[in-house]
C-alpha positions as CSV (number, residue, x, y, z in Angstrom):
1,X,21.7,20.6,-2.4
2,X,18.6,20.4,-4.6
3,X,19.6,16.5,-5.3
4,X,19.7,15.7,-1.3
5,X,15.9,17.1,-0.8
6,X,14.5,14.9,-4.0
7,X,16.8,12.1,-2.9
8,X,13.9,10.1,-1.1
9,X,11.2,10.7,-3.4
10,X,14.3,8.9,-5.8
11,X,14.3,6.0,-3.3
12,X,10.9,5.1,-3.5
13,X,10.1,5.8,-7.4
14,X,13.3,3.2,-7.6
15,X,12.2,0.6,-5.1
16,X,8.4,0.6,-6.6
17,X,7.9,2.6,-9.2
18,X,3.9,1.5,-10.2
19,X,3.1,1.4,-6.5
20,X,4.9,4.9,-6.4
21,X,3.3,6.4,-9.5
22,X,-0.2,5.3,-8.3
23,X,0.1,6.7,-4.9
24,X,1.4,10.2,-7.2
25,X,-1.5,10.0,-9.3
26,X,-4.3,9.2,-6.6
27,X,-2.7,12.4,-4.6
28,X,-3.0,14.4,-7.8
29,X,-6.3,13.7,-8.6
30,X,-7.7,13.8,-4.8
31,X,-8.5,10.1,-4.5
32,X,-10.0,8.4,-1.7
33,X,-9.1,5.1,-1.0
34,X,-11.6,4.1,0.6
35,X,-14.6,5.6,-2.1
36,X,-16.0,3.0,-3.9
37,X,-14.9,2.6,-7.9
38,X,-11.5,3.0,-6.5
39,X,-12.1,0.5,-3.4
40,X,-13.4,-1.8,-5.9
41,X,-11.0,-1.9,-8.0
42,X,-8.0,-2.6,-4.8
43,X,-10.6,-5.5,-3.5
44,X,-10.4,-7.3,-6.8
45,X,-6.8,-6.4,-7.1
46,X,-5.8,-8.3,-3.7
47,X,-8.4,-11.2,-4.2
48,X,-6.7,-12.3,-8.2
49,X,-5.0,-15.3,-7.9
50,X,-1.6,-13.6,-8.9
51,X,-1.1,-11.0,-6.3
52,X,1.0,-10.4,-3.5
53,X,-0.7,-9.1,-1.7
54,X,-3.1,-11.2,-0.2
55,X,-0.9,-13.9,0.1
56,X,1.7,-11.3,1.8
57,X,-1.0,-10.6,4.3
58,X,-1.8,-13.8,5.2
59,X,1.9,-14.8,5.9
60,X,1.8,-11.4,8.8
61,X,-1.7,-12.8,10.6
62,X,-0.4,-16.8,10.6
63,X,-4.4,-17.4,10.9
64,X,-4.6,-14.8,13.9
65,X,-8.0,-12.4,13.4
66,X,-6.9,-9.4,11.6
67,X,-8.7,-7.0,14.8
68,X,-6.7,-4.5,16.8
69,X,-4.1,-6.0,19.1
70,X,-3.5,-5.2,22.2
71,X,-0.2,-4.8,24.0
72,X,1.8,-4.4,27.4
73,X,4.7,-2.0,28.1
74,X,6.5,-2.3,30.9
């Protein structure tokens, strides 16, 4: 019973475990994304040569602006 309620927080820490351990650790210590040393630091994490992540985003906006979208439901 216990094992079933941490069974997602498992899932994660097994899919990404850094990603997952900083998320834990910036919700420990109260971090805001969006202050600056730590805002910094994601900026120059996305922009070395290396990471996946700005090559990940530009694969998702195939040269498209990266504003808000709009959409039609019918």
């Amino acid at each position: 019973m216990f094992f079933d309620e941490l069974q997602p927080i498992l899932t994660e820490f097994s899919k990404e475990p850094i990603a997952f351990l900083g998320g834990f650790a910036s919700g420990m210590f109260h971090l805001n994304l969006a202050d600056d040393p730590v805002k910094s630091w994601l900026d120059d994490q996305a922009k070395s040569p290396g990471s996946s992540a700005s090559s990940d985003t530009q694969n998702h906006h195939n040269g498209k602006s990266s504003g808000p979208q709009t959409i039609t439901i019918d």
